[in-house]
C-alpha positions in Angstrom: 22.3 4.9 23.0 21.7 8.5 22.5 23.9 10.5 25.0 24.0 14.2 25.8 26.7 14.8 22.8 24.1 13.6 20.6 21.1 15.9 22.0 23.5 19.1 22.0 24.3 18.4 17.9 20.4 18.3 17.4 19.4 20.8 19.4 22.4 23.2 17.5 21.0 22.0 14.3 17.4 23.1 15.4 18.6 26.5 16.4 21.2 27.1 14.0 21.8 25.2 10.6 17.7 24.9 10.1 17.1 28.6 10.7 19.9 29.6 8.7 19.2 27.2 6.2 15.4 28.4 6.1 17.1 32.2 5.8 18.4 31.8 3.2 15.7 29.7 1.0 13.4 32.9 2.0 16.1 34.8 0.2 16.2 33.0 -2.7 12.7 32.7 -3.1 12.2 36.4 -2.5 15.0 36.9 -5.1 13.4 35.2 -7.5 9.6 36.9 -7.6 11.8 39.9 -7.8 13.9 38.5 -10.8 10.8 36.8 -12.4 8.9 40.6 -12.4 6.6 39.9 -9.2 4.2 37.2 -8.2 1.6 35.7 -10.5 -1.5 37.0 -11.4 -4.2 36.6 -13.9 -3.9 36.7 -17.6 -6.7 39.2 -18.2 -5.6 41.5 -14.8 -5.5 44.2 -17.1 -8.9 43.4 -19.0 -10.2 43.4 -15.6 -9.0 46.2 -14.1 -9.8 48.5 -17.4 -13.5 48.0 -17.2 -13.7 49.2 -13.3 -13.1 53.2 -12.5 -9.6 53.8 -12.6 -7.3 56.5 -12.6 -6.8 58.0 -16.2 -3.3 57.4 -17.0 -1.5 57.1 -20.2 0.9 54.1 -21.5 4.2 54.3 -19.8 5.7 53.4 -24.0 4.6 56.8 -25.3 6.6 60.0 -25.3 4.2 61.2 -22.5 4.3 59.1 -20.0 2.1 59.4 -16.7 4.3 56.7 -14.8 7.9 56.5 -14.6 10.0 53.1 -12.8 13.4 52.2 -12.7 15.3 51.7 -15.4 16.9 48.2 -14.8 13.0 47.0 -15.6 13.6 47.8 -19.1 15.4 44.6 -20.4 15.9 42.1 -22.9 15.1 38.4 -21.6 11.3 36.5 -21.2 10.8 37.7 -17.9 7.6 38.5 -17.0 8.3 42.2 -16.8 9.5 42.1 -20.2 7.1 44.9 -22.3 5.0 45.3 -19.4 4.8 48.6 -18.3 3.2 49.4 -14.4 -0.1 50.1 -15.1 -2.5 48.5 -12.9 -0.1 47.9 -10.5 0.9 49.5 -6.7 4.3 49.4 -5.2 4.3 46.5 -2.5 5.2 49.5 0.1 2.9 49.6 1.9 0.2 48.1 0.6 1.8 44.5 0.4 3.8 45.3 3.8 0.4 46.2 5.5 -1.6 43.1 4.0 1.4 41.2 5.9 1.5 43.0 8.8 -2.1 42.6 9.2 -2.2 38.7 9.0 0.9 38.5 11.0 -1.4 41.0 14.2 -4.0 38.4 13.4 -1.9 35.3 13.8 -1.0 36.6 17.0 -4.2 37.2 18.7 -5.2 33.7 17.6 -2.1 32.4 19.3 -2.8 34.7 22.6 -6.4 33.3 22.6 -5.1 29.8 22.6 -2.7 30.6 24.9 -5.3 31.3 27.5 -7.7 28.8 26.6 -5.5 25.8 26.8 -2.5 25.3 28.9 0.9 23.9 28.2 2.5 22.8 31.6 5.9 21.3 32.2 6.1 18.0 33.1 8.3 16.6 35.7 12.0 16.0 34.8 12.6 12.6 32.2 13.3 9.4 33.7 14.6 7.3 31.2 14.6 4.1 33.6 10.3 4.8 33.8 9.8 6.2 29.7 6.3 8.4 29.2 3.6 5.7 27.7 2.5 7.0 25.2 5.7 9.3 24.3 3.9 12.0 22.1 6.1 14.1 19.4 4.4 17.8 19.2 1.3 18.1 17.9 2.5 19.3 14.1 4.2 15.8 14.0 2.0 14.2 15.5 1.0 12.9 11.7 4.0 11.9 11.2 4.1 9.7 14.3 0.9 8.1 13.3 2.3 6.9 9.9 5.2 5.8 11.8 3.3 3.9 13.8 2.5 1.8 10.5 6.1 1.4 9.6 9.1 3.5 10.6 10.7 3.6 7.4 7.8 4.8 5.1 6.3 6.4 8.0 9.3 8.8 8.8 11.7 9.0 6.0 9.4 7.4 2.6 6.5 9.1 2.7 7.8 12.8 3.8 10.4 12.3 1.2 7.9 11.4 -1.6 5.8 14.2 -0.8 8.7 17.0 -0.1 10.4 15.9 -3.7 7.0 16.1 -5.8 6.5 19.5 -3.6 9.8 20.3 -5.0 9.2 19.1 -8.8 5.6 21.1 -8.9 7.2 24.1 -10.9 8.6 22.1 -13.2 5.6 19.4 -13.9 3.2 22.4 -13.8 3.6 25.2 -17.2 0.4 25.8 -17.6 -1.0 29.4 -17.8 -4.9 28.9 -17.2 -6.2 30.0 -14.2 -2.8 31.4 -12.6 -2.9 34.0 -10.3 -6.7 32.5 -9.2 -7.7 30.9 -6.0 -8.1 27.0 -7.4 -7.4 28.1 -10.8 -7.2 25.1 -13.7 -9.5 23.6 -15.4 -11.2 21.4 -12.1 -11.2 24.9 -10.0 -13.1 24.7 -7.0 -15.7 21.4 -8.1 -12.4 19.7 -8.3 -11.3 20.6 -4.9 -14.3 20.1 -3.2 -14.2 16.4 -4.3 -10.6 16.2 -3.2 -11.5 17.9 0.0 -14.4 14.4 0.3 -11.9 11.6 -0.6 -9.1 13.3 1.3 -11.0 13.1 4.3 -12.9 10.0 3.7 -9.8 7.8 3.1 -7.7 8.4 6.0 -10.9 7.7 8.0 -11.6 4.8 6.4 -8.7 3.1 6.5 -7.8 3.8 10.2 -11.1 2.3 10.9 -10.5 -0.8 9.6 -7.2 -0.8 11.3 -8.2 -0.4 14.4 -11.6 -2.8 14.2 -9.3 -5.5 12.4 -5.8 -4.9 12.7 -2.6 -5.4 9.8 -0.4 -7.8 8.5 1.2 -8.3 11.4 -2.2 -9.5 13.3 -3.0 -11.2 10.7 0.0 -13.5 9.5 2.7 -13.1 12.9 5.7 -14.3 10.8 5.1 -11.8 7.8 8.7 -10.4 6.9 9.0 -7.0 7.8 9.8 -6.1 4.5 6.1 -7.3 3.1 5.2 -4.5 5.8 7.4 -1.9 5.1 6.3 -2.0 1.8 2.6 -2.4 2.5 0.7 -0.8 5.3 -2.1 1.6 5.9 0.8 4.6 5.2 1.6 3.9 1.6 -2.1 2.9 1.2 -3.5 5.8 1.5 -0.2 7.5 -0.2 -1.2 4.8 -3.0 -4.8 5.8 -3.2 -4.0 9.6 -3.1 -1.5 8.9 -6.3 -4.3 7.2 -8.4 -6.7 9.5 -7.7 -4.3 12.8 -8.9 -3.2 10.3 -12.0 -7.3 10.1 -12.6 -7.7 14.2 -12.2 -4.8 14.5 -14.6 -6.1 12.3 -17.2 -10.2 13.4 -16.4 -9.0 17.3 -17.1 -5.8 16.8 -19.7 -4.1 19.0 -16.7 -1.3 18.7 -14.6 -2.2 21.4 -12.4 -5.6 19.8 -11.9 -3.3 16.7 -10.8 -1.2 18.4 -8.5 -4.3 20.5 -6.8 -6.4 17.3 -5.8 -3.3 15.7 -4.5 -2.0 18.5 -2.9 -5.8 19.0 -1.5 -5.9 15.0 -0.8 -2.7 15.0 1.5 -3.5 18.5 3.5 -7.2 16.9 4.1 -4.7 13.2 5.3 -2.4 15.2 7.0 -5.6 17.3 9.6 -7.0 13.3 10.4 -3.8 11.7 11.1 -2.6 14.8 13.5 -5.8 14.9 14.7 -6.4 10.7 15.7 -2.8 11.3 17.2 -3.4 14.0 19.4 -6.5 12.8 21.0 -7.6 9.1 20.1 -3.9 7.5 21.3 -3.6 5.8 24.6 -0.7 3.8 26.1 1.2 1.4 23.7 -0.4 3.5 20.8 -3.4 1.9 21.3 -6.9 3.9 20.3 -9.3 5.1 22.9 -12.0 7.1 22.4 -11.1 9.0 25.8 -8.2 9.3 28.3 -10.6 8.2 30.8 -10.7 5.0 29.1 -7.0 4.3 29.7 -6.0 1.8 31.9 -5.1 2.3 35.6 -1.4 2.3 36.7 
């Protein structure tokens, strides 16, 4: 059973050890758009930028220069910075810091507005001897409880851990240079995406219809070993069908990036319709219902 010495650890490790953890990723990753010579951007930026007006400036590698930086951005190494001089570029304070402060004002009005909109009452105290049916995780993992609901294992620890790993492996699977720096850059671009956005919808809904109109293995054949449906249900379906489909993009466009866009794409567009059937089509006993007024009477 899981006692109160068991709810203090996790609740420590969701204040604590997460944030911290979180901390200091941010400062790694900050660390290393600073090392790397800033964040990515086109390959003809400067081809771009020449042709509009523009401030007339001379090269920074002349004996005249009209810009002067810091010196530690003259190195050796194959950084990005490396014989680049600032031209075409503005310090991020404060015109990054007021892009960010803008979105964050932003953010926060839409969470006002939804805060009066929709409610978010306490419920009465827990009673473990009468458990909440159904017992709903928070909304963001409310996808997560859906898969779950397919198979526990795949559902709560395969699945996330496939997808957090190749999330992980992208910067070292993707070394191409086309279209960086461009919204859905690559060879598909935004044709590519658009189809992603269709199957990565149309899947998910697909397959939880059938699902619910037919049932699973375990409807189907009652004695099926729960191994046959750990390793087969309507999770790593459509984690199978998402997989083919980015193998298909790769081999369709000779491009990795194009592979990891459509399945990045495919499981964002999986991801909405799962949270979504979770949060409002989910009755008692995880059961479907168009409504809660269709669920049954106590």
């Amino acid at each position: 059973m899981v006692g109160a010495e068991a709810l203090i650890r996790f609740y420590l490790l969701h204040v604590m050890i997460l944030p911290l953890a979180l901390a200091a990723l941010m400062g790694v990753h900050f660390w290393r758009i600073r090392k790397d010579g800033g964040m990515v951007r086109p390959a003809d930026a400067d081809d771009q930028l020449a042709s509009g007006p523009r401030e007339e400036a001379l090269p920074v590698f002349t004996e005249a220069p009209a810009k002067t930086y810091h010196l530690a951005a003259i190195v050796r190494g194959r950084t990005a910075n490396v014989g680049r001089g600032p031209e075409n570029t503005v310090p991020s304070m404060p015109h990054l810091f007021y892009a960010e402060l803008g979105v964050m004002m932003v953010t926060l009005l839409a969470c006002l507005a939804l805060s009066l909109i929709s409610d978010a009452p306490l419920k009465e105290l827990a009673n473990p001897s009468v458990p909440e049916n159904p017992a709903k995780a928070p909304w963001y993992f409310l996808g997560l409880q859906e898969m779950v609901a397919f198979s526990a294992f795949m559902g709560g620890i395969g699945i996330p851990s496939i997808v957090l790993i190749g999330l992980a492996l992208i910067p070292y699977l993707d070394r191409e240079t086309e279209g960086t720096g461009r919204w859905f850059g690559g060879p598909g671009g935004w044709p590519l995406v658009r189809l992603s956005i269709v199957l990565g919808l149309a899947a998910p809904i697909l397959i939880e219809t059938f699902v619910i109109r037919f049932g699973w293995l375990r409807e189907w054949f009652p004695s099926v070993p729960q191994l046959f449906i750990t390793a087969l249900n309507p999770g790593t379906l459509l984690t199978a069908v998402y997989a083919l489909y980015s193998l298909w993009c790769i081999r369709r466009y000779g491009s990795t990036r194009a592979g990891a866009l459509a399945l990045f794409t495919c499981f964002l567009c999986g991801f909405l319709v799962l949270t979504i059937v979770g949060t409002y089509f989910r009755g008692p006993n995880w059961v479907f219902y168009w409504s809660p007024s269709e669920w049954p009477k106590h």
